[in-house]
Backbone as CSV, one residue per row, in Angstrom:
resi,resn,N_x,N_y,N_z,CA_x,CA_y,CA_z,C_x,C_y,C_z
1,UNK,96.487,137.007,84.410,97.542,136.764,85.394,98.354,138.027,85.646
2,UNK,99.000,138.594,84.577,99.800,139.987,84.862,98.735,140.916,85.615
3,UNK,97.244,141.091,85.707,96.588,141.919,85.867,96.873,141.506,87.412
4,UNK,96.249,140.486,88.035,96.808,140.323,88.732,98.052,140.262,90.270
5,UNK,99.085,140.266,88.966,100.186,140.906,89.756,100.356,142.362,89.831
6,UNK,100.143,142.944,88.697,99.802,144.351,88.764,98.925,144.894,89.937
7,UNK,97.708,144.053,90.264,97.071,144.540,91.292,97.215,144.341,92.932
8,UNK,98.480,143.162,93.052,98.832,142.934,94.269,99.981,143.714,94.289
9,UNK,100.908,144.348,93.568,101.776,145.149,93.458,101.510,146.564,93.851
10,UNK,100.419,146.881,93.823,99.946,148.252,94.112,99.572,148.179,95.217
11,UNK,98.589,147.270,95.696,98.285,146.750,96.937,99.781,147.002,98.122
12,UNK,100.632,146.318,97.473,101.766,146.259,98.270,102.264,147.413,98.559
13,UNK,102.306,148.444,97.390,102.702,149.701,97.283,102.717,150.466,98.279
14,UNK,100.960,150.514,97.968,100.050,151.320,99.178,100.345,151.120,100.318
15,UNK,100.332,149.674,100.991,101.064,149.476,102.245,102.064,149.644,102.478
16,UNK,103.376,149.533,102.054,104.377,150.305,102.143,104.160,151.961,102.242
17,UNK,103.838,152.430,101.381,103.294,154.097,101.273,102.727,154.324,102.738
18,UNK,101.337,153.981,103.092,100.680,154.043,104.475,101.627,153.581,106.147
19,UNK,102.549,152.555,105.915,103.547,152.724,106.974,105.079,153.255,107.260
20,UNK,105.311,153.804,105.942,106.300,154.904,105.740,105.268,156.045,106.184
21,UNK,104.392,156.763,105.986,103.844,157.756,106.230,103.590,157.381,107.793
22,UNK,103.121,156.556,108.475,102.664,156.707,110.127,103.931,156.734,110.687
23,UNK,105.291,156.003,110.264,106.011,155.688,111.053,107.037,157.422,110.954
24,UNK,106.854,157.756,109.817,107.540,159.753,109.376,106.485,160.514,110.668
25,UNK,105.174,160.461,111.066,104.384,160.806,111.926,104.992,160.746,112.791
26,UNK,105.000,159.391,113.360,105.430,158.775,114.597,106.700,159.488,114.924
27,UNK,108.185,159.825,114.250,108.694,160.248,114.537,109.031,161.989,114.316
28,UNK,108.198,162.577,113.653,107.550,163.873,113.594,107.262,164.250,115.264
29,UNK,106.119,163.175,116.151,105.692,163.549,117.488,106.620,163.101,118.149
30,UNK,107.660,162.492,118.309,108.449,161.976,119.052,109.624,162.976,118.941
31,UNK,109.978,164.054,117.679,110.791,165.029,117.832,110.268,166.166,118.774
32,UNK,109.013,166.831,118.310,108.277,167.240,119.113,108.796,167.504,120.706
33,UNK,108.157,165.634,121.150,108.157,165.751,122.641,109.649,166.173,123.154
34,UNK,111.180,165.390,122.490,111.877,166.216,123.074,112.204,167.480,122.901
35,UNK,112.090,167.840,121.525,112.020,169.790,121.284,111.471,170.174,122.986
36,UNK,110.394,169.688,122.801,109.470,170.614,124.408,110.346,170.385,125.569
37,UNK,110.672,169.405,126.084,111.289,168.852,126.996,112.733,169.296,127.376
38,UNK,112.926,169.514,125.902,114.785,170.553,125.642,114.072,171.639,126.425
39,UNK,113.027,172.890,125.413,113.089,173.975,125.968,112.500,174.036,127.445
40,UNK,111.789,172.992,127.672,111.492,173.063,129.575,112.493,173.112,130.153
41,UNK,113.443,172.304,130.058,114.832,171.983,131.093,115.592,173.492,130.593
42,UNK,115.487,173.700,129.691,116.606,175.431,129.403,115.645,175.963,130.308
43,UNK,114.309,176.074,130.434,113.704,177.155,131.274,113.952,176.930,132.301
44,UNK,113.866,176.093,132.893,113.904,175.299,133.938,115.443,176.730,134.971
45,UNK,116.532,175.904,134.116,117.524,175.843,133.904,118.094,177.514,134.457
46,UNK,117.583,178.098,133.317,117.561,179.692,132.856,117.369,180.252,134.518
47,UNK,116.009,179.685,134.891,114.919,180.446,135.757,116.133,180.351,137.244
48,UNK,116.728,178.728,137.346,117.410,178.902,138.164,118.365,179.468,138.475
49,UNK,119.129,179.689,137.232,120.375,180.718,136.935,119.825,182.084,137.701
50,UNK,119.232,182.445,137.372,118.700,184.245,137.581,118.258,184.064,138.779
51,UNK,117.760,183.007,139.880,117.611,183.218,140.896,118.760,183.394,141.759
52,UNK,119.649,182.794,141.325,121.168,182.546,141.843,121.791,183.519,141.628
53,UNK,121.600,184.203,140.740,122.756,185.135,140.728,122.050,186.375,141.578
54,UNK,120.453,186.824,141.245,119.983,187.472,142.401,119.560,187.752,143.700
55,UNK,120.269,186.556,143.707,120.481,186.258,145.408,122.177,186.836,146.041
56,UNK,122.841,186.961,145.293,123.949,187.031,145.358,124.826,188.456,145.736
57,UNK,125.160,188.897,146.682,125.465,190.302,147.049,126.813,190.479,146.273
58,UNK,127.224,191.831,146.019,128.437,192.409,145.331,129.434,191.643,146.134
59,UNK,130.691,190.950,145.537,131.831,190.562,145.904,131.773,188.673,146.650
60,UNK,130.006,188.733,147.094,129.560,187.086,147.266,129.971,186.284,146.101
61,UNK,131.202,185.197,146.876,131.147,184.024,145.780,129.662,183.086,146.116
62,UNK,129.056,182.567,147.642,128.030,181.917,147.432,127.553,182.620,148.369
63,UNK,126.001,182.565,148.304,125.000,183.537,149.157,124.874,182.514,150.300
64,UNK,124.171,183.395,151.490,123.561,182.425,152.523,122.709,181.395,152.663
65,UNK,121.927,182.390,151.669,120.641,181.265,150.931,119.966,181.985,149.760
66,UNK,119.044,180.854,149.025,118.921,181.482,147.920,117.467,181.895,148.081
67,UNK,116.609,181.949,148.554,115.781,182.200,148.707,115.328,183.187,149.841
68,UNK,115.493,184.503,149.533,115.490,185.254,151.161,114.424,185.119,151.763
69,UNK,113.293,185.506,150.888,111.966,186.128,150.891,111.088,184.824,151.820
70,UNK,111.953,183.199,151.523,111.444,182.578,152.502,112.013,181.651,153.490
71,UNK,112.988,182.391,153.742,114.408,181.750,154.935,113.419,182.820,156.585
72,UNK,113.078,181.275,157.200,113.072,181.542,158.479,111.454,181.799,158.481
73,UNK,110.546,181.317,157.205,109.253,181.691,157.276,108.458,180.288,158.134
74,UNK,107.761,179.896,158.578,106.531,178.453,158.458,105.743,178.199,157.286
75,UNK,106.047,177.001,156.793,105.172,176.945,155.711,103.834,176.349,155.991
76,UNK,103.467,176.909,155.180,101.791,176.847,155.269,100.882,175.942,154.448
77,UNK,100.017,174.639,154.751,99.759,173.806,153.831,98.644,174.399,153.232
78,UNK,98.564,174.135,151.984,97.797,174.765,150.876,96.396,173.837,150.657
79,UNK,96.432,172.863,150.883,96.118,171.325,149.955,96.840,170.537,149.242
80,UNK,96.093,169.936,148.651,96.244,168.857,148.065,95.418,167.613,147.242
81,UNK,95.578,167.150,146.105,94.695,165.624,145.423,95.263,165.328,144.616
82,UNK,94.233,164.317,144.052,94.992,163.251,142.912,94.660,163.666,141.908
83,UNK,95.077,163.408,141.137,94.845,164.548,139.748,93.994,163.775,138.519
84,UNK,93.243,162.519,139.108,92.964,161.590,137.846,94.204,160.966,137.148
85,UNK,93.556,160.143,136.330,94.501,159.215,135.488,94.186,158.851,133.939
86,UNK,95.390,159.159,132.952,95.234,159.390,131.751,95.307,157.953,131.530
87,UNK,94.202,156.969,130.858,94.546,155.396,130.585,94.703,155.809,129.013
88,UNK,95.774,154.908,128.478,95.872,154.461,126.984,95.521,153.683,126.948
89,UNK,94.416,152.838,126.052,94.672,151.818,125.567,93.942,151.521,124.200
90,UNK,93.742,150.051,123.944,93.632,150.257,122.207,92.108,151.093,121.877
91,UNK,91.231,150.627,122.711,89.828,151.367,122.546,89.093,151.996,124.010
92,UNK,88.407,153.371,123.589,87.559,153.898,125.143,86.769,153.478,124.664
93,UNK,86.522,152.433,124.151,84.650,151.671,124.179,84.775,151.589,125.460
94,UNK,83.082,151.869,126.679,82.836,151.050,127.259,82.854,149.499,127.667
95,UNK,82.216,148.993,126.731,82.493,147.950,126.626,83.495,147.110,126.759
96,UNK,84.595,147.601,126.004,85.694,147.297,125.437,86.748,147.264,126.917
97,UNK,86.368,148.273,127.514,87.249,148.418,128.794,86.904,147.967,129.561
98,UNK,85.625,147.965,129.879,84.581,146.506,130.985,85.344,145.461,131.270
99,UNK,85.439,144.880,129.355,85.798,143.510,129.222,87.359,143.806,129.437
100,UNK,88.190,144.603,129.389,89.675,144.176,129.966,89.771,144.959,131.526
101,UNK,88.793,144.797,132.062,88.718,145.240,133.306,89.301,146.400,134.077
102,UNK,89.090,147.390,132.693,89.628,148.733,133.141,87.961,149.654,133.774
103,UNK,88.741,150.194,135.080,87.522,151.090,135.723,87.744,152.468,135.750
104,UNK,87.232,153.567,134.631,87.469,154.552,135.144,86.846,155.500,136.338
105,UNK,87.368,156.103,136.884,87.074,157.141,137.602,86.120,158.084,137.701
106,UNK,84.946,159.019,137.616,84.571,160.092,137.081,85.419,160.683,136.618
107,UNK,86.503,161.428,136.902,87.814,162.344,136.281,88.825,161.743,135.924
108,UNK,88.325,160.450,135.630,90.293,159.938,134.694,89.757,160.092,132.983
109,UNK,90.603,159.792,131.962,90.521,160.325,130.929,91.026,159.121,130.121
110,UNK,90.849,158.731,129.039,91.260,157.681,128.061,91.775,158.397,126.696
111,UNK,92.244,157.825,126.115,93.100,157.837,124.965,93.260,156.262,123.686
112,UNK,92.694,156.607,123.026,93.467,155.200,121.853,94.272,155.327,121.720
113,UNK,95.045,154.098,121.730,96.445,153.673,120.555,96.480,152.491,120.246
114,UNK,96.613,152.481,119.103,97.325,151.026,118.601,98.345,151.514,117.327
115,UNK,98.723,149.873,116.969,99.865,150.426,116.144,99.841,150.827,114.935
116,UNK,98.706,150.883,114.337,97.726,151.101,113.412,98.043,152.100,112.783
117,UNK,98.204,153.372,113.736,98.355,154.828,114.043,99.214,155.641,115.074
118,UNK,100.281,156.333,114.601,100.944,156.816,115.915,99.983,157.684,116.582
119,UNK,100.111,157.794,117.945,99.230,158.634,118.836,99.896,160.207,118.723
120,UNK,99.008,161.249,118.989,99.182,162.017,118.403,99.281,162.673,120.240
121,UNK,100.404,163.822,120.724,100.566,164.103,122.258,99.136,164.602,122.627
122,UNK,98.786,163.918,123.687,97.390,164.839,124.328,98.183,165.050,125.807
123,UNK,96.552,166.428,125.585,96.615,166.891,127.180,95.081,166.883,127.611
124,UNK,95.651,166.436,128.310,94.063,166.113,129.367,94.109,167.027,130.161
125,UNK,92.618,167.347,130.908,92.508,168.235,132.148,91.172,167.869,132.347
126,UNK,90.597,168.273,133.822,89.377,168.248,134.246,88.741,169.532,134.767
127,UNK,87.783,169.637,135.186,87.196,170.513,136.426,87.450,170.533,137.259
128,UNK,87.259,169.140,137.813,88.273,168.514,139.102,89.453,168.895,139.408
129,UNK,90.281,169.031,138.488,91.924,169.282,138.666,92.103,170.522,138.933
130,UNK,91.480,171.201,140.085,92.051,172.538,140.128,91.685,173.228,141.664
131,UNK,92.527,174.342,141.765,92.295,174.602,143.372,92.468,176.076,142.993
132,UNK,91.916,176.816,144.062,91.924,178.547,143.821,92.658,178.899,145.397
133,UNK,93.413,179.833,145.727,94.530,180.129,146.414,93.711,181.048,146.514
134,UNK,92.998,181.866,147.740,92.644,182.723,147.849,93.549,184.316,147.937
135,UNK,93.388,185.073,147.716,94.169,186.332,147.546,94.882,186.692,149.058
136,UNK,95.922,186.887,148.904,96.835,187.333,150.181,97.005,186.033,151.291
137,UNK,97.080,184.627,150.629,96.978,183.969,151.533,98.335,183.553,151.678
138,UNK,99.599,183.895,150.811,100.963,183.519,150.921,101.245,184.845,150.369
139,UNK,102.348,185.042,150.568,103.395,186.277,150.126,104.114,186.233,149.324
140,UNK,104.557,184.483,149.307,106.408,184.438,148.499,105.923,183.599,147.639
141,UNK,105.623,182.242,147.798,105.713,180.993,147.361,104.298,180.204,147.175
142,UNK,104.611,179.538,146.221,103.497,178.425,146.168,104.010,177.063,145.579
143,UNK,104.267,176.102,146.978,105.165,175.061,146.416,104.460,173.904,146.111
144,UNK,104.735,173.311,144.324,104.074,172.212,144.456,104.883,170.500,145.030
145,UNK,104.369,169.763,145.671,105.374,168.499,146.155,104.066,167.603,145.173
146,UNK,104.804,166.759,144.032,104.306,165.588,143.359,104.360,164.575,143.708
147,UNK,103.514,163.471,143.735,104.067,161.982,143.160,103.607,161.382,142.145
148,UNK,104.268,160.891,140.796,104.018,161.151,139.694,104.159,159.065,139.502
149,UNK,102.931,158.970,138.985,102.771,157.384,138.346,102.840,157.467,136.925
150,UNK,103.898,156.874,136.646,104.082,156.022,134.850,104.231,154.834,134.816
151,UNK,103.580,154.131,134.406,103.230,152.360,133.870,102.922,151.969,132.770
152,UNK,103.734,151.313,131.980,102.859,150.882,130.575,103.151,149.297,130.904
153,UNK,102.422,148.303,129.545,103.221,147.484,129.359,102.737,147.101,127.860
154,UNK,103.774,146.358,127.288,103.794,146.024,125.531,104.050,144.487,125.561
155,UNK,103.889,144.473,124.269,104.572,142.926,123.582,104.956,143.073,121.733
156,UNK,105.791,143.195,121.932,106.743,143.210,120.606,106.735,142.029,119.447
157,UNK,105.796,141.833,118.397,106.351,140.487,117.661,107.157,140.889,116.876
158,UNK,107.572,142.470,116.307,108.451,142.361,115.106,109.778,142.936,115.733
159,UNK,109.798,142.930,117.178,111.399,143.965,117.597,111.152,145.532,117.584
160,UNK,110.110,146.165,117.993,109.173,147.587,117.663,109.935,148.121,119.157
161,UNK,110.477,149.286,118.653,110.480,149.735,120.109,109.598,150.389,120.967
162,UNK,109.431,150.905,122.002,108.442,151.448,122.625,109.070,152.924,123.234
163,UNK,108.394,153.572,123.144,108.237,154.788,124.077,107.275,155.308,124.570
164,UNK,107.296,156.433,125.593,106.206,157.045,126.228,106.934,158.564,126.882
165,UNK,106.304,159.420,126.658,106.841,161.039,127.032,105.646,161.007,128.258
166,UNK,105.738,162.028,129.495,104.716,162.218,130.160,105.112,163.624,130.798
167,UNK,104.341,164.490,131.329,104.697,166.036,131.708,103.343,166.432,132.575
168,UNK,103.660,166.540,133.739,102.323,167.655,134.349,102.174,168.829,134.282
169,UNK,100.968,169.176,133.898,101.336,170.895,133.504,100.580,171.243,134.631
170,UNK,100.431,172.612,134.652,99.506,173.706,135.484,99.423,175.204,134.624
171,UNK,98.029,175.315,134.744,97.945,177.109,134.126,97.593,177.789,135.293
172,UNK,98.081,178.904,135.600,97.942,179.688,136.644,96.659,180.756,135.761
173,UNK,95.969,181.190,136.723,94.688,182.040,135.892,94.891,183.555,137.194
174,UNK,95.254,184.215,136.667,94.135,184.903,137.649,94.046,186.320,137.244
175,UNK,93.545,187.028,137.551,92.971,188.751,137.167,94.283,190.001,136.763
176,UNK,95.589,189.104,137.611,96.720,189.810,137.656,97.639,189.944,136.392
177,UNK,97.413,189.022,135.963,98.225,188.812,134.527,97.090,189.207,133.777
178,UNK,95.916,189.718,133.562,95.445,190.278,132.423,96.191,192.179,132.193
179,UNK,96.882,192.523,132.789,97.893,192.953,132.656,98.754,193.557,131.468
180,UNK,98.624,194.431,130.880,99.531,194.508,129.495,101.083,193.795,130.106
181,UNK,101.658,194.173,131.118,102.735,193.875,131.185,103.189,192.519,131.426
182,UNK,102.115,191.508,131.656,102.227,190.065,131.769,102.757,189.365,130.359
183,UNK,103.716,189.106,130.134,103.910,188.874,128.548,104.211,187.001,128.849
184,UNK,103.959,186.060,128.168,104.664,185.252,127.999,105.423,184.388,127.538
185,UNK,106.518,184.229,128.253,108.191,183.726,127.570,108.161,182.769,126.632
186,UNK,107.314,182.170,126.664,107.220,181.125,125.443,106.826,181.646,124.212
187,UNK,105.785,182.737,124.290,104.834,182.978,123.289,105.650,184.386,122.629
188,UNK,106.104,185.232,123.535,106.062,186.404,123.770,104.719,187.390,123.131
189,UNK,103.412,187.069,123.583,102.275,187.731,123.238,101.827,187.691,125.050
190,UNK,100.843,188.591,125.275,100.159,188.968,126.173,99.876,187.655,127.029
191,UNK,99.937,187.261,128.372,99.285,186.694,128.728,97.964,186.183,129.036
192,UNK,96.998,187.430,129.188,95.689,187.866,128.970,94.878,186.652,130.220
193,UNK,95.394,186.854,131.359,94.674,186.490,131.983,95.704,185.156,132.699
194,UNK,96.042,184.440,131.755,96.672,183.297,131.913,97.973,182.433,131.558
195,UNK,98.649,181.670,132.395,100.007,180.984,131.952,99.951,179.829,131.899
196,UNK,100.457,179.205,131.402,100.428,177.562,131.295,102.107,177.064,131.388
197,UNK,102.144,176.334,131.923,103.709,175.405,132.192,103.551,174.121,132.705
198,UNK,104.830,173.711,132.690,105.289,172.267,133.071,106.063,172.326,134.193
199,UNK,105.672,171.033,135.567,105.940,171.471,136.529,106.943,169.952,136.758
200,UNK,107.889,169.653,137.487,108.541,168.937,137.633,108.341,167.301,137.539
201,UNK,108.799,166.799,137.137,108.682,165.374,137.353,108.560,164.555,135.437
202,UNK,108.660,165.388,134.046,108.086,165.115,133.236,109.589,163.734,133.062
203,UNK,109.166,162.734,131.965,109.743,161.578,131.551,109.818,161.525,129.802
204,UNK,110.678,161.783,129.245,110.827,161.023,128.136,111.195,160.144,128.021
205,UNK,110.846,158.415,126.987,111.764,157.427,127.376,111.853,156.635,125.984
206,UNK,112.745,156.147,125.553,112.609,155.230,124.469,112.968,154.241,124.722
207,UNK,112.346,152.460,124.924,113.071,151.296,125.114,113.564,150.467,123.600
208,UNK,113.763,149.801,123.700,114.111,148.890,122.168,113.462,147.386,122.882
209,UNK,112.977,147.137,122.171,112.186,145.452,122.433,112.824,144.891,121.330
210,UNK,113.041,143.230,121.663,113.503,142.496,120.781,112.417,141.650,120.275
211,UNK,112.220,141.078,119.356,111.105,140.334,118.579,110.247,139.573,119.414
212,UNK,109.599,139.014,119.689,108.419,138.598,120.303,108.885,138.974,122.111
213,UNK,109.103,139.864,122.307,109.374,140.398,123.921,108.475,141.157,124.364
214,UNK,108.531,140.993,125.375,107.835,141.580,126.301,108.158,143.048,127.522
215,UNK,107.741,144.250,127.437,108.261,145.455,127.959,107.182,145.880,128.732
216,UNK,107.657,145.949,130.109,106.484,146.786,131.186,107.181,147.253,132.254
217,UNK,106.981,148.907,132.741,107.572,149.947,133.544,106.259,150.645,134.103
218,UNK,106.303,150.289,135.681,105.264,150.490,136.624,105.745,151.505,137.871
219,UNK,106.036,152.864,137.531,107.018,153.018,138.560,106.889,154.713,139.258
220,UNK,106.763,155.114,140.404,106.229,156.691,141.237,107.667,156.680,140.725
221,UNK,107.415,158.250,141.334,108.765,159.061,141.613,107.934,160.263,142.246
222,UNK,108.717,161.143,143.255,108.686,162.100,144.033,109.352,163.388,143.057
223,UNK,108.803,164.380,142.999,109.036,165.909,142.065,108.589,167.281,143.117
224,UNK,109.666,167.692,143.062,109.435,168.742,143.910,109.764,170.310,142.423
225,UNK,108.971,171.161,142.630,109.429,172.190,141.341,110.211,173.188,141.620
226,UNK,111.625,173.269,141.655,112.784,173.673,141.877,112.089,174.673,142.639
227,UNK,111.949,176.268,142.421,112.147,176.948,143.766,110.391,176.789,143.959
228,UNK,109.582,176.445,143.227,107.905,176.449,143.175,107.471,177.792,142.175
229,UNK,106.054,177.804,143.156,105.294,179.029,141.942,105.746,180.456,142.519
230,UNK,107.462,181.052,142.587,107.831,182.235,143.618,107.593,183.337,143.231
231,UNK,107.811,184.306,143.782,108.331,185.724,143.362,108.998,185.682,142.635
232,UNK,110.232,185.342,142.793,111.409,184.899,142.228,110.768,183.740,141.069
233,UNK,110.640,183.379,140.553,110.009,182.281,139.313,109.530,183.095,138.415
234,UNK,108.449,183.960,138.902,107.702,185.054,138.450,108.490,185.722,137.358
235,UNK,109.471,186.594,138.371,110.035,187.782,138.024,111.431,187.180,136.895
236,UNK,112.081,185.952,136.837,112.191,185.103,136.412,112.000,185.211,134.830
237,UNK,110.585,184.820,134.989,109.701,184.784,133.252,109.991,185.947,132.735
238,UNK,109.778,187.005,133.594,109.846,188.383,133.197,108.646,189.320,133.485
239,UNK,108.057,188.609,134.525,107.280,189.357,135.059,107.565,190.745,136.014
240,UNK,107.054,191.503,135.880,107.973,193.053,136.488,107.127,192.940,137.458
241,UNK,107.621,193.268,138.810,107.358,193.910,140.331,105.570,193.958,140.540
242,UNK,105.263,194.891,139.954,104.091,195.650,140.047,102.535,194.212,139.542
243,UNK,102.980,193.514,138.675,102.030,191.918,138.509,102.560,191.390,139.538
244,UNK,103.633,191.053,139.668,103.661,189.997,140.765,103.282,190.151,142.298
245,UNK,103.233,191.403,142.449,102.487,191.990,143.607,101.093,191.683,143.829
246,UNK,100.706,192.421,142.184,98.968,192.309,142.608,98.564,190.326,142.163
247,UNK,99.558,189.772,141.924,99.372,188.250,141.571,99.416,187.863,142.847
248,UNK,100.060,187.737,144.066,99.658,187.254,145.265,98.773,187.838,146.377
249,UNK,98.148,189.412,145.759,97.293,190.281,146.220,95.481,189.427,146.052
250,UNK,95.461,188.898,144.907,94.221,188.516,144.162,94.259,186.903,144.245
251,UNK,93.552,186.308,143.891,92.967,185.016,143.618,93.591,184.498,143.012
252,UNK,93.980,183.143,142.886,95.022,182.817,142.262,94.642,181.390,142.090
253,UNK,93.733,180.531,140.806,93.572,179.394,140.293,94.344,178.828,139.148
254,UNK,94.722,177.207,140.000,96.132,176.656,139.577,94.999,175.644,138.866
255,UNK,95.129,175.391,137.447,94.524,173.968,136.803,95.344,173.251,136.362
256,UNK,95.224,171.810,136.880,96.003,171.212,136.620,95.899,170.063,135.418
257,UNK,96.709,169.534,134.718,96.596,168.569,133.500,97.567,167.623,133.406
258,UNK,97.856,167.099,132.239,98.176,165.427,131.931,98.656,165.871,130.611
259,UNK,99.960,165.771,130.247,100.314,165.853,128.856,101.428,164.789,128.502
260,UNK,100.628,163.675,127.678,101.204,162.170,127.324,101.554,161.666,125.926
261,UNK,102.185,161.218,125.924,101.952,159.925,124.313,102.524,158.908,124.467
262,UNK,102.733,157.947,123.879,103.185,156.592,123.764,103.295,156.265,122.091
263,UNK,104.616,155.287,121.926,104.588,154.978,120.355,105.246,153.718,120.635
264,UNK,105.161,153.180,119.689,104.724,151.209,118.855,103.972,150.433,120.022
265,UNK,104.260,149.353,120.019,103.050,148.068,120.735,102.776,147.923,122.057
266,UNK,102.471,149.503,122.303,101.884,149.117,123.953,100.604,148.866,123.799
267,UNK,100.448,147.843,125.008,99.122,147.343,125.225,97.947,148.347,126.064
268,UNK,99.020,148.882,127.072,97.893,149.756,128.308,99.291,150.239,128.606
269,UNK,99.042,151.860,129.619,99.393,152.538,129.892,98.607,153.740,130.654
270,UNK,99.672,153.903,131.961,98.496,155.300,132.554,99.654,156.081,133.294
271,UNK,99.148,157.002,133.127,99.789,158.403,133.712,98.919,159.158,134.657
272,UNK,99.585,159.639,135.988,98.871,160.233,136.846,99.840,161.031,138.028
273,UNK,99.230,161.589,138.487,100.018,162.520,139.789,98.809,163.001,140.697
274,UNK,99.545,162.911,142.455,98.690,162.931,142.942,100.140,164.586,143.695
275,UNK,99.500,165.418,144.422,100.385,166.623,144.919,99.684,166.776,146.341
276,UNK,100.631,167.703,147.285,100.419,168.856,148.250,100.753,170.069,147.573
277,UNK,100.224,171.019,148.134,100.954,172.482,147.982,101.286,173.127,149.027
278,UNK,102.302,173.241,149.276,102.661,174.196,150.915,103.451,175.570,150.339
279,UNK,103.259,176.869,150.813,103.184,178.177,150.699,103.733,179.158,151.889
280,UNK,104.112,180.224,151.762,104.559,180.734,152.721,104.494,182.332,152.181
């Protein structure tokens, strides 16, 4: 009999041990996402500061406009698509998604979660997700206009709260930033070809569910990326004159991605953005 209890005691242990450890995880990635989200909005933030003030002539309290380089230009449409769609849900079996009547796409992307395990942030990307700007085809700007889909929905039996972070990124690639002088601000190491960022519209969210409840948020929003991909943005990061020149001189491929997570009892969830780009 003591053996017994001895052995359901350990049993118990262990389970305790194993959901103290996912749930220290769980909120390990959930510090994470806002750490990132802090330093996006300071960049964000930063980038706009320095445009503002270099717009600004000696003795100007406010400028005419802040953007010289494209006051009084036509903008020019670039393109545009949908960027695929990141599905969560508990399994990417085939099967498994058949039977809850999920259809993917060729270019949408899946993810597990259950509560089993906190999800760990992914970023998705495709082949698909990307467009090349031919060299000298804008001067100033490369503006992206979003519309950004977040939807989950859950069911709570123990009062679990829910969250979900979501962020569109883009890496800019092109010949110009291989560059010694291309450095980047995040890293401060070489760019070597390439940048990666987060472009407007990202969501952090935490709800609280009450015990056997039910939580579901199905909802666009419109993101425009404060001044876009500018001169001024550029020079900004800290890119000097002489890259950012030969960066709208040369080829210029934008890839685009999906950077998500979700934590406690969601059932399904998808993330997606569909854009234009207009340029000048």
């Amino acid at each position: 009999m003591k053996t017994k209890i001895f052995t359901v005691a350990l049993l118990i242990g262990a389970s305790l041990q194993v959901a103290v450890a996912q749930k220290t995880a769980d909120l390990n990635n959930i510090r994470e996402d806002i750490k990132s989200a802090r330093q996006e909005a300071r960049l964000d933030k930063s980038i706009f500061a320095k445009q503002f003030a270099g717009s600004k002539s000696a003795g100007d309290t406010v400028p005419n406009f802040y953007d010289e380089d494209s006051f009084g230009k036509n903008a020019r449409f670039l393109g545009g698509f949908y960027a695929g769609t990141l599905i969560v849900y508990s399994s990417c079996d085939p099967v498994v998604l058949a039977d809850a009547q999920i259809v993917l796409a060729a270019d949408d992307k899946c993810v597990a979660h259950t509560t089993a395990a906190p999800m760990a942030t992914a970023t998705v990307s495709d082949p698909l997700w990307q467009i090349t700007i031919p060299g000298r085809t804008v001067d100033n700007v490369i503006y992206p206009i979003l519309n950004n889909g977040v939807g989950y929905d859950a069911f709570s039996p123990t009062g679990q709260a829910v969250g979900f972070f979501y962020s569109p990124r883009v890496t800019i690639e092109s010949e110009a930033l291989n560059d010694p002088l291309a450095i980047d601000p995040n890293t401060g190491l070489p760019m070597n070809g390439s940048f990666t960022t987060s472009l407007a519209g990202s969501v952090n969210k935490r709800v609280p569910l009450a015990a056997n409840d039910f939580g579901f948020d199905y909802t666009n929003n419109a993101s425009v990326s404060s001044r876009g991909l500018s001169r001024d943005y550029f020079a900004a990061i800290g890119l000097p004159t002489s890259v950012i020149n030969k960066l709208f001189k040369k080829d210029m491929t934008l890839k685009f991605a999906i950077r998500a997570r979700v934590t406690g009892p969601v059932d399904y969830a998808q993330f997606f953005y569909t854009f234009r780009l207009l340029g000048n």
